[in-house]
N, C-alpha and C positions, 0 to 999 in steps of 0.2 A: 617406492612411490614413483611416479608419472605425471609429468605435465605439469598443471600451477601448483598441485598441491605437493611436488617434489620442490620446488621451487619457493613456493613458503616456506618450507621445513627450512630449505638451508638460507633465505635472507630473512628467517626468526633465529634464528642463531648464529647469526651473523659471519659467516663464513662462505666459499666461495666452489668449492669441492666437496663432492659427494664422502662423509666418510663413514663408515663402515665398521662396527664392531663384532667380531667374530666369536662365538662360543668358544672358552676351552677350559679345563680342568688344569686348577693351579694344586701344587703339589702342595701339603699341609703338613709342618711336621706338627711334632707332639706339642712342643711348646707353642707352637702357635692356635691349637686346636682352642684355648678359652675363650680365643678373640675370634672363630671362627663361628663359634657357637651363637656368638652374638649381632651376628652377622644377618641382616635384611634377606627375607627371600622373595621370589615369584614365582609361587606355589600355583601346580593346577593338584584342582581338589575334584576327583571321582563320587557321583552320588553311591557308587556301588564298585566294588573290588571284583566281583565274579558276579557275572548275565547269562543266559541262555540265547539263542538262536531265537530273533524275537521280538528280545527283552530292548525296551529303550532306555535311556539312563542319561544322566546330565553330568556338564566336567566345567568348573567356572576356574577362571583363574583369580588369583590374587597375588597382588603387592604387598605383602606385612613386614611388617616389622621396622617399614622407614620412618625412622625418629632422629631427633638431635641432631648429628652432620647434615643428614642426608635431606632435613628439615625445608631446603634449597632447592630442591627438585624443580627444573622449567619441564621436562617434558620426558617422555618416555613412547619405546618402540618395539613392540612383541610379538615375534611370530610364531605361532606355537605349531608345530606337527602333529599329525596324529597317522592311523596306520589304513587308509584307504581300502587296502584289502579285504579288511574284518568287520569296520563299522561305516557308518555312512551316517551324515549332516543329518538331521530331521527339519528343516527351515521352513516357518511360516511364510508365505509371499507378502503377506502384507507388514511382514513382519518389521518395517522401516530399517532402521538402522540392526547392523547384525548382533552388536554387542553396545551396550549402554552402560559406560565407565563413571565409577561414581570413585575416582582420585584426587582428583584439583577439587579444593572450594570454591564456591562458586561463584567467589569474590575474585578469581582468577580468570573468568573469563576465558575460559582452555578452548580450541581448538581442536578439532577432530580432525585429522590429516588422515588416516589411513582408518578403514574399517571394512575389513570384505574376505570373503570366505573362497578358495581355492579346491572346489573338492575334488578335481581331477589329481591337483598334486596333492591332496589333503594336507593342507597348510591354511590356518586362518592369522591372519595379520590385522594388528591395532595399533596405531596410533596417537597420539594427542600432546601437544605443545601449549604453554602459557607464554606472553608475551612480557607479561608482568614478575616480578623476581620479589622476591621474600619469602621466610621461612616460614609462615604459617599459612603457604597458600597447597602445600600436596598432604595428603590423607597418609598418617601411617600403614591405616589398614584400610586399601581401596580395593574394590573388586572391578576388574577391567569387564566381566561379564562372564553369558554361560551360554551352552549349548546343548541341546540335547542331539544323542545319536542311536542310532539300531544299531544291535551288535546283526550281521549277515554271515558269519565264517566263525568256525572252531579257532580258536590258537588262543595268544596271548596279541591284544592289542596297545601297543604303546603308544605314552603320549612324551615329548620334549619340545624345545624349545630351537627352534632352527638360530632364531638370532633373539638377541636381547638388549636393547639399550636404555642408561638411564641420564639424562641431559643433567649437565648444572652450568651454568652461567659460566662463560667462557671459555666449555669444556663441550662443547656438541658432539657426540657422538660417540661421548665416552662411555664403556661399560660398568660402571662402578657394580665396586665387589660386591659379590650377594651369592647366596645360598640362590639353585637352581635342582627341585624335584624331576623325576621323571616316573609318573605312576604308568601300573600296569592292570589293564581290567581283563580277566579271566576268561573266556568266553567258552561254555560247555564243556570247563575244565578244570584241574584241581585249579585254588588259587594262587597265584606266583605271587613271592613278596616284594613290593616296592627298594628297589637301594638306595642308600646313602644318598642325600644332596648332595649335586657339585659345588665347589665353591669356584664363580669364575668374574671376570673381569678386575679390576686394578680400582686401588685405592684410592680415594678421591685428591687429586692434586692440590687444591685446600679445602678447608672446613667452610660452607657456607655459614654466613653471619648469623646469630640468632638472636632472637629478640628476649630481652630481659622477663622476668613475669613479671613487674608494673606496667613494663609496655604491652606483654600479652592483656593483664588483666585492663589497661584505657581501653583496646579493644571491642569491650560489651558496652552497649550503650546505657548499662543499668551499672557504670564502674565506679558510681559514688555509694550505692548500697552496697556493692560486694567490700571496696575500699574499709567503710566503715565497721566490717566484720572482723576487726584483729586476731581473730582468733581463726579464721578460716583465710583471710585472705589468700595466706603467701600458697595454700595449699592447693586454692583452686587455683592460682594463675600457672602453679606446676604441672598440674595435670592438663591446665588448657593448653600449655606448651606444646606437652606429652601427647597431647589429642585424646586423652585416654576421656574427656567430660569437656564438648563444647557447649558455645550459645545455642539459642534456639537459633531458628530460620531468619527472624528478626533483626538477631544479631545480640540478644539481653543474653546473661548467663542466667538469673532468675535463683539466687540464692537462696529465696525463700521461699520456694516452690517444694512440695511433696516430690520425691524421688518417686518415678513409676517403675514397674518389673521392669518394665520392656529399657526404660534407659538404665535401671542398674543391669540385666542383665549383658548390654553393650561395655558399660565401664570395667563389669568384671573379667569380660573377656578379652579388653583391650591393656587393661593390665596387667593381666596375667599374661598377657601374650601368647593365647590359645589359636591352637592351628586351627585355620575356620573350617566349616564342615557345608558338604554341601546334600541338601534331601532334596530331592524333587518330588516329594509326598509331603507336607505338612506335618508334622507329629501333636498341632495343636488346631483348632475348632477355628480359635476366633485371631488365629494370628497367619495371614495367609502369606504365598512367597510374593505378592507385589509390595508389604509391607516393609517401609524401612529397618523395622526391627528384624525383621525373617533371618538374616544369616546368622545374626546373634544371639536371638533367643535360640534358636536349633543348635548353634553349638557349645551355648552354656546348657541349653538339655542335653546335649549326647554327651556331655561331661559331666554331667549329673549335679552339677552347681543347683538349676534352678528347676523345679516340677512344678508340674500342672495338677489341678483339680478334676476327680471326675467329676462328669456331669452323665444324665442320659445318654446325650448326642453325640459323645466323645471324650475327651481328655481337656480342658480348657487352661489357657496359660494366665489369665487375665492382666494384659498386658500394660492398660490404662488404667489399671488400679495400685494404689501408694502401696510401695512394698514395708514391710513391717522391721522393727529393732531385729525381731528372731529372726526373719527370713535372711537378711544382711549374713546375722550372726553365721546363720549355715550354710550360705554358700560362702563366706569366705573361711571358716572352720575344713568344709573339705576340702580346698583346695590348698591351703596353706598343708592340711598334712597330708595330704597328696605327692607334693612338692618335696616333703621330707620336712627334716630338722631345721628350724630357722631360729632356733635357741639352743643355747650350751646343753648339756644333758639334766643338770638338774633343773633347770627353767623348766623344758620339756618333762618332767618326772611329775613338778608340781602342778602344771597346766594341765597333764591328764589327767590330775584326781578327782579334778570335777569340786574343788572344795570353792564358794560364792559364800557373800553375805546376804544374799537375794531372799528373801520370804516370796517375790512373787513371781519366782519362774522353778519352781520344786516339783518335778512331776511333768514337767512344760516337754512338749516334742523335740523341744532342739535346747535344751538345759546343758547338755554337754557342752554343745557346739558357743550358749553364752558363756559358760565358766570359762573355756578352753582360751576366749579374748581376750577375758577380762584380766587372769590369770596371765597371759600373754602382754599384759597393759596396753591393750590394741583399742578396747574397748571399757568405757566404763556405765555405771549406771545411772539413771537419771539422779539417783539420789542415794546416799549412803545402803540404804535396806531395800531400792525398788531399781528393779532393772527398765519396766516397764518394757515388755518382749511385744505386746501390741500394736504400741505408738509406731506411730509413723516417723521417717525421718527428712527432714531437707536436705537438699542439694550441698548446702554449705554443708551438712555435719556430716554425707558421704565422701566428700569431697575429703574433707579430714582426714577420715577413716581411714579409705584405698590410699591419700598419702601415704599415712602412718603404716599400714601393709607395704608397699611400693619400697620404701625404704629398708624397710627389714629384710625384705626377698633382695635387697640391693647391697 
């Protein structure tokens, strides 16, 4: 950075020296490998692994997986490389700002210090600081933004990260630990495979503060209706923690609202903790990429969690309409056994047989996928002999649900 805006960076982080966190690869043995796994990344994500001479393609980056400690977050700095020789920027002029970071909430007030593209060195660098400190002000899973580029040259084009910093309050300039991709897109050639993340930077020197879920759940300004849900409360204020199901824009959580596709498909993703995906083709009619839903409904479809409808005009995802008991039922049925085993063997043995007291889901499309829950004790029925695979669900009784999932995968 340069001039006033190097100069905010370092008297917003109260410090007086430029300082400087360097990329490098911490060595990992085996036993530490389960804690390594669980480890936050800053993933850039290729719309395409192999292009031709041509072909343009988009590469977004994200931030996932910062939850709990990391909850603390003031600010973060990334400059990312890519291989000048092979591909080239595609940039709008009037395109305003180069990349549009959707990390800090927006109750944070963030800062945009750094945001500008280099494509003689091909390097684009981002920025953004908060002045304000609390744990429920950085997005576990924020996308700092995307780009599109022409592949120009045969080879293999790489993308990494020149530097990488994540702030926490008192800590400026720190690299906290995190998982670091480096993809490779193909260009008029076999495909080459992506390696391993690094795992770089040092462990956070304490645990930022976090807020309880009663404090999370006063938060929504509708915290007497969620409060008075005993049976849901303690679940959604976990997840609002988790960030995996916030408020609206408002700021209400809206407990008694209809779950729509487009927000269970965000919750299922943020739970599961799926690596996002990035399309710069739409795979659905009525769900476009300026929509907030875009990154997650596409990578709950390319995970095959959530399908669309045909229609004439195309494939339709119908994104504002209340998703149903069975729909729930099946994408969280594939994913859990996806996942593998998350019951002893014979748990697992009886939940395959598909055996329900259900009369009204016999013959049903996703029949398995309800025994599989119910059999699981993940899910139950409306009523001893009715599952009711139709009805619709609220917010409070998803909320539930992905708890009671969220736990068992834990």
């Amino acid at each position: 950075m340069r001039g006033s805006q190097h100069s905010k960076w370092l008297s917003l982080m109260g410090v007086s020296l430029l300082v400087t966190a360097w990329l490098g690869t911490a060595a990992v043995s085996g036993a530490e490998k389960a804690e390594t796994d669980k480890l936050p990344q800053i993933r850039i994500v290729p719309s395409a692994n192999q292009v031709k001479i041509g072909d343009v393609f988009e590469v977004a980056v994200w931030l996932q997986g910062f939850k709990g400690s990391y909850g603390g977050v003031q600010g973060y700095e990334v400059h990312m490389k890519y291989d000048s020789k092979r591909i080239a920027p595609v940039v709008e002029k009037e395109a305003g700002a180069l990349l549009r970071p959707a990390v800090f909430a927006a109750s944070a007030s963030p800062m945009q210090l750094l945001n500008k593209l280099d494509a003689a060195a091909g390097l684009i660098q981002i920025a953004e600081a908060t002045a304000q400190r609390g744990p429920a002000l950085f997005s576990g899973y924020g996308k700092l933004g995307s780009l599109t580029f022409k592949a120009e040259k045969d080879g293999a084009a790489s993308f990494s990260l020149a530097k990488s910093i994540i702030i926490f309050p008192d800590n400026p300039g720190l690299n906290i630990q995190h998982r670091v991709n480096e993809p490779v897109v193909s260009i008029g050639a076999e495909a080459v495979k992506e390696g391993p993340a690094k795992v770089v930077g040092q462990a956070p020197a304490k645990a930022a503060a976090q807020l309880t879920v009663e404090q999370r759940l006063k938060q929504f300004k509708d915290y007497e209706a969620v409060a008075k849900l005993k049976w849901a409360s303690a679940a959604v204020g976990e997840l609002a923690l988790a960030q995996v199901m916030q408020g609206t824009a408002a700021g209400a959580f809206e407990p008694g609202r209809l779950m729509t596709r487009a927000e269970f498909a965000k919750a299922a993703v943020l739970a599961f903790e799926l690596d996002m995906k990035q399309q710069s083709i739409p795979a659905f009619t009525d769900v476009r990429n300026s929509d907030w839903s875009y990154d997650y409904v596409e990578t709950a479809a390319a995970n095959g969690l959530l399908q669309g409808v045909e229609r004439p005009q195309g494939s339709a995802f119908l994104p504002n309409q209340p998703i149903t008991r069975a729909e729930i039922a099946a994408v969280l049925s594939r994913q859990l056994k996806a996942l593998g085993p998350a019951e002893p063997a014979g748990a697992q043995e009886e939940a395959a047989s598909g055996v329900h007291p259900f009369s009204d889901i016999s013959g049903h499309w996703a029949e398995q996928d309800m025994a599989y829950l119910y059999e699981l004790e993940l899910l139950q029925g409306r009523t001893d002999k009715l599952f009711a695979p139709g009805d619709h669900a609220v917010r409070a009784e998803v909320s539930v649900l992905l708890h009671r999932v969220m736990e068992r995968l834990n």
